[in-house]
C-alpha positions as protocol buffer text, in pm:
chain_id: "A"
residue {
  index: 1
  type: UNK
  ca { x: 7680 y: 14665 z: 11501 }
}
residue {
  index: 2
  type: UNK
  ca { x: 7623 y: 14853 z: 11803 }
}
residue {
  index: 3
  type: UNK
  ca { x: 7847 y: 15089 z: 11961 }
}
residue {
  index: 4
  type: UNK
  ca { x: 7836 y: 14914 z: 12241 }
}
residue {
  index: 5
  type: UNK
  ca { x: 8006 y: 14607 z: 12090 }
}
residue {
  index: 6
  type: UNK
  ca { x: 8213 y: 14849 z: 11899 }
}
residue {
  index: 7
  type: UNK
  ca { x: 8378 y: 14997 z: 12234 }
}
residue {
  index: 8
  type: UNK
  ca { x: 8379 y: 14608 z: 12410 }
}
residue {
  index: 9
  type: UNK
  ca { x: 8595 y: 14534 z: 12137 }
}
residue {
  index: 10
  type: UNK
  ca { x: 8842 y: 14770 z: 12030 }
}
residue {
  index: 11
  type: UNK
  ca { x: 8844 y: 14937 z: 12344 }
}
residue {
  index: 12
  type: UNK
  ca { x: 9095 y: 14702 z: 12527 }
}
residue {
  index: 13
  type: UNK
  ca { x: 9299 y: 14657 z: 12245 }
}
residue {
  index: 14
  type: UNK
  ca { x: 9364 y: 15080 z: 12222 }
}
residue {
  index: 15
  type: UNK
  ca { x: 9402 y: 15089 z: 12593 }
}
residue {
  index: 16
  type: UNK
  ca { x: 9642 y: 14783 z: 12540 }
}
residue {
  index: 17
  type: UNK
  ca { x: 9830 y: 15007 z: 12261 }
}
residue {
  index: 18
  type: UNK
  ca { x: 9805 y: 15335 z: 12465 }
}
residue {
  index: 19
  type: UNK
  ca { x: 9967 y: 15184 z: 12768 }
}
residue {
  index: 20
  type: UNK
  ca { x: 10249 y: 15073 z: 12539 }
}
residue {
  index: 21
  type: UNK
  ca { x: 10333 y: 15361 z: 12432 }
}
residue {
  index: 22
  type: UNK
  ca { x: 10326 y: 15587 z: 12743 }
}
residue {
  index: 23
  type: UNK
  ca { x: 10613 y: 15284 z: 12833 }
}
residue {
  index: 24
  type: UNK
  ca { x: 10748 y: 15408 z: 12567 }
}
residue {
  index: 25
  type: UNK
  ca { x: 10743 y: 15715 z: 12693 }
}
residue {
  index: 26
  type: UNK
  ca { x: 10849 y: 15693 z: 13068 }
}
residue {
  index: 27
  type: UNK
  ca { x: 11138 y: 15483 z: 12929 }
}
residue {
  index: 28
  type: UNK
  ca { x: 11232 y: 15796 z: 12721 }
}
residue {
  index: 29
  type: UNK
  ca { x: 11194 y: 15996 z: 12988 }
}
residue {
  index: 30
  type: UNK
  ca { x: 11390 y: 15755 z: 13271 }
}
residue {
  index: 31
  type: UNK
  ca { x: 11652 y: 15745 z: 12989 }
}
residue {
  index: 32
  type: UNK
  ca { x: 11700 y: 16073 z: 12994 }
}
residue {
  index: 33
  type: UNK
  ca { x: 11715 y: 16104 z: 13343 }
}
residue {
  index: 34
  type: UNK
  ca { x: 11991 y: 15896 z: 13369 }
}
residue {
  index: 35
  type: UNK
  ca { x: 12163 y: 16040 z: 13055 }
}
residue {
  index: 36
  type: UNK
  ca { x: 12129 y: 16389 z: 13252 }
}
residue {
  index: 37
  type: UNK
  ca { x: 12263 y: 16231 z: 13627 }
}
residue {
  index: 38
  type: UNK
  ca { x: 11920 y: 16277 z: 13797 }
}
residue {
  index: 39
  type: UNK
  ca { x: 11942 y: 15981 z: 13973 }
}
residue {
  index: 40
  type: UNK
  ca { x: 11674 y: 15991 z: 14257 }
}
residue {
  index: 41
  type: UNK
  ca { x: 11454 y: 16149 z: 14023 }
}
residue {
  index: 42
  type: UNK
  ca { x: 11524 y: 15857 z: 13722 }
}
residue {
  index: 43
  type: UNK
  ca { x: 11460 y: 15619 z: 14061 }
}
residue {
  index: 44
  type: UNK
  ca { x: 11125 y: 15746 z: 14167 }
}
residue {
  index: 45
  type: UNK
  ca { x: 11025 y: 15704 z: 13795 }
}
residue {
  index: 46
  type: UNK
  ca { x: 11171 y: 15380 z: 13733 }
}
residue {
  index: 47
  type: UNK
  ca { x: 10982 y: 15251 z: 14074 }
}
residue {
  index: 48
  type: UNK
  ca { x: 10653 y: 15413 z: 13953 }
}
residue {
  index: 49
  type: UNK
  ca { x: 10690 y: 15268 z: 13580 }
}
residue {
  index: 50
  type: UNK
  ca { x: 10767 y: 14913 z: 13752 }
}
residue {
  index: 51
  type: UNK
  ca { x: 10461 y: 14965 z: 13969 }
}
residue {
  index: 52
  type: UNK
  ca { x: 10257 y: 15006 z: 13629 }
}
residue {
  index: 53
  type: UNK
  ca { x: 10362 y: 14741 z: 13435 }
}
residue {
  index: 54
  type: UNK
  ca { x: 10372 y: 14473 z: 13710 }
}
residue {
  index: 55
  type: UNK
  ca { x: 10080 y: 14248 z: 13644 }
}
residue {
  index: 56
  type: UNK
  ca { x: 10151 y: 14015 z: 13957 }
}
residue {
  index: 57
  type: UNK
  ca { x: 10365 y: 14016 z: 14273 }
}
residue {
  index: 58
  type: UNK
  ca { x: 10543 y: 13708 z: 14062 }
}
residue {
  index: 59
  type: UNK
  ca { x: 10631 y: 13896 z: 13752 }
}
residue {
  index: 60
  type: UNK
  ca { x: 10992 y: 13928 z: 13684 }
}
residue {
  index: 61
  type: UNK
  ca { x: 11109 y: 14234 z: 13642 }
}
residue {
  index: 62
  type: UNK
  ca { x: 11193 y: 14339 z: 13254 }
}
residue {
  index: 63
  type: UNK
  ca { x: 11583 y: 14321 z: 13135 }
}
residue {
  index: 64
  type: UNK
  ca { x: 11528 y: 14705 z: 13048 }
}
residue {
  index: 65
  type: UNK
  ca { x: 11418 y: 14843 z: 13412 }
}
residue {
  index: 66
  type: UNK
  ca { x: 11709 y: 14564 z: 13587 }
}
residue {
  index: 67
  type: UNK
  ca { x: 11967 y: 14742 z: 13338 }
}
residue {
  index: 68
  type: UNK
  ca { x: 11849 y: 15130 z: 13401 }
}
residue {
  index: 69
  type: UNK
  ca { x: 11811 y: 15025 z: 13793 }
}
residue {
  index: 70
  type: UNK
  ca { x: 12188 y: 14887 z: 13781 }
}
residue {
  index: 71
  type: UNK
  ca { x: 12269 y: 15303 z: 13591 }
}
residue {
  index: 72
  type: UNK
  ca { x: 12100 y: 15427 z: 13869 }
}
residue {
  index: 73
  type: UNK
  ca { x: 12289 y: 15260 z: 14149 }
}
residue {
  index: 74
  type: UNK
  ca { x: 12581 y: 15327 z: 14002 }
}
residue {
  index: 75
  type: UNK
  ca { x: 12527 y: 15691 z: 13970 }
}
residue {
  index: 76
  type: UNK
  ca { x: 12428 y: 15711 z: 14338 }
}
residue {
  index: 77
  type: UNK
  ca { x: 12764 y: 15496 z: 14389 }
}
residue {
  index: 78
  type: UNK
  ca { x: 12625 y: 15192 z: 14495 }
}
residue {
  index: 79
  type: UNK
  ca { x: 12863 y: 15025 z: 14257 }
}
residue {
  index: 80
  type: UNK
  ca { x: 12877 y: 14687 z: 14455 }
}
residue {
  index: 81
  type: UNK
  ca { x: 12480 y: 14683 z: 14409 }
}
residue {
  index: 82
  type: UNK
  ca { x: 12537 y: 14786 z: 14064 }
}
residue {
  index: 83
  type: UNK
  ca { x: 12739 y: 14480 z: 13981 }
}
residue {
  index: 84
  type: UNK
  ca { x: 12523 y: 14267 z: 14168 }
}
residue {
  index: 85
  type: UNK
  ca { x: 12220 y: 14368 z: 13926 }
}
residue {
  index: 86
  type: UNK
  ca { x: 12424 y: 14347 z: 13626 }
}
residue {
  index: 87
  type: UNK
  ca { x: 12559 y: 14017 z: 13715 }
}
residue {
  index: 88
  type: UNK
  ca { x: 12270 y: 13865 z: 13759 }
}
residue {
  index: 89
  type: UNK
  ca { x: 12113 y: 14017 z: 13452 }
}
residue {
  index: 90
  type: UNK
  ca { x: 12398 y: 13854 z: 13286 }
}
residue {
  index: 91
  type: UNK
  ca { x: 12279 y: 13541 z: 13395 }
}
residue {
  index: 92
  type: UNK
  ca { x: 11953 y: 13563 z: 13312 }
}
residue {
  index: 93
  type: UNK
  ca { x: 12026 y: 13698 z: 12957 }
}
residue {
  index: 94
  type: UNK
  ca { x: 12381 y: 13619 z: 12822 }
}
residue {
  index: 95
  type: UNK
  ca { x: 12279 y: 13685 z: 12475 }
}
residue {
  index: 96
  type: UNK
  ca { x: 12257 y: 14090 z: 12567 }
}
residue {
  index: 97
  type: UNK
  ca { x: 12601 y: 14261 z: 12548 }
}
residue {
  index: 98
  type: UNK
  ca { x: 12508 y: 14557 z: 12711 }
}
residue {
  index: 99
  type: UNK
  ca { x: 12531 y: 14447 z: 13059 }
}
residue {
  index: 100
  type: UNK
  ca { x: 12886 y: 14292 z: 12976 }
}
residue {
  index: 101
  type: UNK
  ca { x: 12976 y: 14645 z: 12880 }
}
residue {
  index: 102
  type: UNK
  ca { x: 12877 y: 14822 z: 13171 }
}
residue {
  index: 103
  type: UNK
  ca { x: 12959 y: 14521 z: 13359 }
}
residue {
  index: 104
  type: UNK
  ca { x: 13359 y: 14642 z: 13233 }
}
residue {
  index: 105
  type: UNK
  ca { x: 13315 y: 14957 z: 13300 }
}
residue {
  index: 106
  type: UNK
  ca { x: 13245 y: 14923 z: 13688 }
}
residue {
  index: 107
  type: UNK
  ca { x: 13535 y: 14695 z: 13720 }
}
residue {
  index: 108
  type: UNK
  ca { x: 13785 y: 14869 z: 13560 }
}
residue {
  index: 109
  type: UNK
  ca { x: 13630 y: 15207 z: 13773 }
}
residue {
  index: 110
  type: UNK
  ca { x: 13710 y: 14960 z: 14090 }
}
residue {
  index: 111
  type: UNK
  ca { x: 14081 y: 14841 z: 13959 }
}
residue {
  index: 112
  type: UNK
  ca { x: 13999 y: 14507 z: 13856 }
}
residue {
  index: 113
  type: UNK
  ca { x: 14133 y: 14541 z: 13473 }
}
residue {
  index: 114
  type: UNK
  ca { x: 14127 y: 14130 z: 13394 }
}
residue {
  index: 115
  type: UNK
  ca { x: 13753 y: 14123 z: 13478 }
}
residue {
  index: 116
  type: UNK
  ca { x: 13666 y: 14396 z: 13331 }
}
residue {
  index: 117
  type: UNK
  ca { x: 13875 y: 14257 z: 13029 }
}
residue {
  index: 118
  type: UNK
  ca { x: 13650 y: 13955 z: 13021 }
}
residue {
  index: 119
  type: UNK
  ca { x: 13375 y: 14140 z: 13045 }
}
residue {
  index: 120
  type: UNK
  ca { x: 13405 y: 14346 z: 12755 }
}
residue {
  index: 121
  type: UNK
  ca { x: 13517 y: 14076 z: 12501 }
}
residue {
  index: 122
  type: UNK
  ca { x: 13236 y: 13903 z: 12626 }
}
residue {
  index: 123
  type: UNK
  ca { x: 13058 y: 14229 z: 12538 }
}
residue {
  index: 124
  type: UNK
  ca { x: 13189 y: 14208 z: 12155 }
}
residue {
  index: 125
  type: UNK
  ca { x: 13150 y: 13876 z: 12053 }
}
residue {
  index: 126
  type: UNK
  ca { x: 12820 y: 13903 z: 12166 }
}
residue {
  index: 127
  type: UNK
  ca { x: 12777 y: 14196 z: 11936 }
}
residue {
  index: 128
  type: UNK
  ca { x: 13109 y: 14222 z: 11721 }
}
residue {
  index: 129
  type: UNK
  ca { x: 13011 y: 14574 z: 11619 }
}
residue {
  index: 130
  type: UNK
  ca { x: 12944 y: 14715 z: 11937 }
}
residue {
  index: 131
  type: UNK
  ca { x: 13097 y: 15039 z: 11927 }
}
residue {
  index: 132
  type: UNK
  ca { x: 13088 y: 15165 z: 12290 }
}
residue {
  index: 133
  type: UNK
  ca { x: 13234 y: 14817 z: 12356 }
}
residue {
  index: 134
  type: UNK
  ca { x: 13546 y: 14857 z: 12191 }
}
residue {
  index: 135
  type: UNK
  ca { x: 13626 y: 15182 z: 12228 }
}
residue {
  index: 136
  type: UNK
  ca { x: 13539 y: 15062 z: 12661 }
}
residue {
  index: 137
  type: UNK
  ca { x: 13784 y: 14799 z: 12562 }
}
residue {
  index: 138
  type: UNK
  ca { x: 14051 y: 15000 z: 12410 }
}
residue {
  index: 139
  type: UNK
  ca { x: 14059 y: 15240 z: 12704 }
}
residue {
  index: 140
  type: UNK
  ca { x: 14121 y: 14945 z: 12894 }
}
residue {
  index: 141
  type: UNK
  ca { x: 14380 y: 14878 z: 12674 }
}
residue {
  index: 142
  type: UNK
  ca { x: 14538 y: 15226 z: 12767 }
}
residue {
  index: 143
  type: UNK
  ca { x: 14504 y: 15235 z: 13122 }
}
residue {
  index: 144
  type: UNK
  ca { x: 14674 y: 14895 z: 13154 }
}
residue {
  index: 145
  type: UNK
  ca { x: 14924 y: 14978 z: 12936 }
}
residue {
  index: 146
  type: UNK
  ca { x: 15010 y: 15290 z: 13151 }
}
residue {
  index: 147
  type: UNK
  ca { x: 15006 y: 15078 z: 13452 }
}
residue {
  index: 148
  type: UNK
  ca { x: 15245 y: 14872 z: 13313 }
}
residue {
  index: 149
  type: UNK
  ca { x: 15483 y: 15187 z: 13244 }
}
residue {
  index: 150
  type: UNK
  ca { x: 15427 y: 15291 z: 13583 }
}
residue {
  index: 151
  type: UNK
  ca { x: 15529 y: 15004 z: 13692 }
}
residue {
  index: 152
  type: UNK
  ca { x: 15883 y: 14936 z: 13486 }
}
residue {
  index: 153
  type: UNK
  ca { x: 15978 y: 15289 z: 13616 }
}
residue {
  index: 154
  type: UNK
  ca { x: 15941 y: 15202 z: 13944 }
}
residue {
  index: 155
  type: UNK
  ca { x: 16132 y: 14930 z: 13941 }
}
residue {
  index: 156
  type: UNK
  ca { x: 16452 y: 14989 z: 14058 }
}
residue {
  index: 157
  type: UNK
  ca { x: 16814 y: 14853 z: 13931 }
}
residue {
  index: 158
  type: UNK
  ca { x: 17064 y: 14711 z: 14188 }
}
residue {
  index: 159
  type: UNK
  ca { x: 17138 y: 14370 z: 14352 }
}
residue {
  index: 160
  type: UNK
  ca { x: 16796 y: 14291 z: 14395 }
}
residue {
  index: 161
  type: UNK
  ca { x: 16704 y: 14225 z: 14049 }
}
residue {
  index: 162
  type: UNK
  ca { x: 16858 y: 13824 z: 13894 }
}
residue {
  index: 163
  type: UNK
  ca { x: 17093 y: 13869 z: 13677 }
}
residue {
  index: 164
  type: UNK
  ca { x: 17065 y: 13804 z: 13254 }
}
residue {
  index: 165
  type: UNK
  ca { x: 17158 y: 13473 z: 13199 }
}
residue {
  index: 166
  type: UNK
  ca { x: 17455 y: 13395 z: 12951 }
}
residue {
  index: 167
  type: UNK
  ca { x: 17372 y: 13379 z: 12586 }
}
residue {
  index: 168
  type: UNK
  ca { x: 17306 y: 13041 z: 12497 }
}
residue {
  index: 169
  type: UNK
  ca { x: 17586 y: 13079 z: 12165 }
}
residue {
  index: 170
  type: UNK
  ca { x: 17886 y: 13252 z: 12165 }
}
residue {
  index: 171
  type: UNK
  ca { x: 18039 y: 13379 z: 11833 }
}
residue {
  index: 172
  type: UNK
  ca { x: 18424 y: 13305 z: 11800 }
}
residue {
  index: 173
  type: UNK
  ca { x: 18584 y: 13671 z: 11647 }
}
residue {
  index: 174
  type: UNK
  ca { x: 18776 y: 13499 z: 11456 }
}
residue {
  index: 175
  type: UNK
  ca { x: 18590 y: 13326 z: 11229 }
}
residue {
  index: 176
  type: UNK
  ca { x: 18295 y: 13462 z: 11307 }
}
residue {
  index: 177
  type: UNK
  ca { x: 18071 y: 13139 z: 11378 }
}
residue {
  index: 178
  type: UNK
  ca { x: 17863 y: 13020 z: 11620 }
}
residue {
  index: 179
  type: UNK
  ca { x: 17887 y: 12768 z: 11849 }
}
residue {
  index: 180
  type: UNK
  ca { x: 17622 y: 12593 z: 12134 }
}
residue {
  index: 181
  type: UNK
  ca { x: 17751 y: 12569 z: 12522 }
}
């Protein structure tokens, strides 16, 4: 064997395997970007890891940059964009549950509590165990909940309001029975 045929053939296959994992890598590092609310920063690198990975013009773009582009635009409050991306990642893949969740969490941050409702039960029965899911849902839970409160106090008694209707049996105090109207 000559060296020659040696590096023809395992050559591409450890550039193959070294490109992998510095994705790996940038995606580690765009992660924590966006974990540490860097967003033009985790943008620049997101463009310039798309850049390296595109083979073709025509190549979709993965369902791991569309998610970390819709955390970007979100941190930069482009939450309308945000939802856009999400939703149509959510098209594309409605297996993943993680773009239901986050999905939820813009809504509710925008006031609309029954899509964001949706879109985390969507979230869990995608993944039933999904913790962030749940404990997104159950803060949905709260906040509507308090809503709720805050509305019943504000509701004021008076003439406005219907009044009860009669009870539909009336007990006799004599002989303490029942009877229908």
């Amino acid at each position: 064997m000559s060296p020659h045929w040696v590096l023809s053939r395992f050559f591409p296959v450890l550039l193959c395997f070294g490109n992998g994992l510095a994705w790996a890598n940038g995606s580690a590092e765009i992660e924590e970007l966006i974990r540490n609310k860097q967003w033009p920063l985790a943008q620049q690198k997101l463009q310039l890891a798309i850049k390296q990975t595109a083979q073709t013009p025509a190549t979709p773009l993965s369902p791991q940059f569309r998610f970390m582009s819709s955390q970007i635009l979100a941190g930069q409050g482009q939450l309308s964009q945000a939802v856009q991306e999400l939703q149509a990642l959510i098209q594309e893949f409605p297996e993943l549950p993680e773009p239901y969740n986050n999905l939820g969490v813009l809504l509710a941050a925008q006031g609309q509590y029954d899509a964001a409702l949706t879109a985390f039960t969507t979230a869990i029965q995608a993944r039933p165990n999904y913790k962030i899911a749940l404990q997104n849902l159950g803060d949905l839970y709260s906040a509507m909940a308090q809503q709720a409160y805050l509305q019943a106090k504000n509701v004021k008694e008076g003439t406005g309001l219907l009044p009860l209707p009669a009870p539909s049996a009336v007990t006799t105090p004599t002989t303490k029975t029942q009877s229908l109207r």
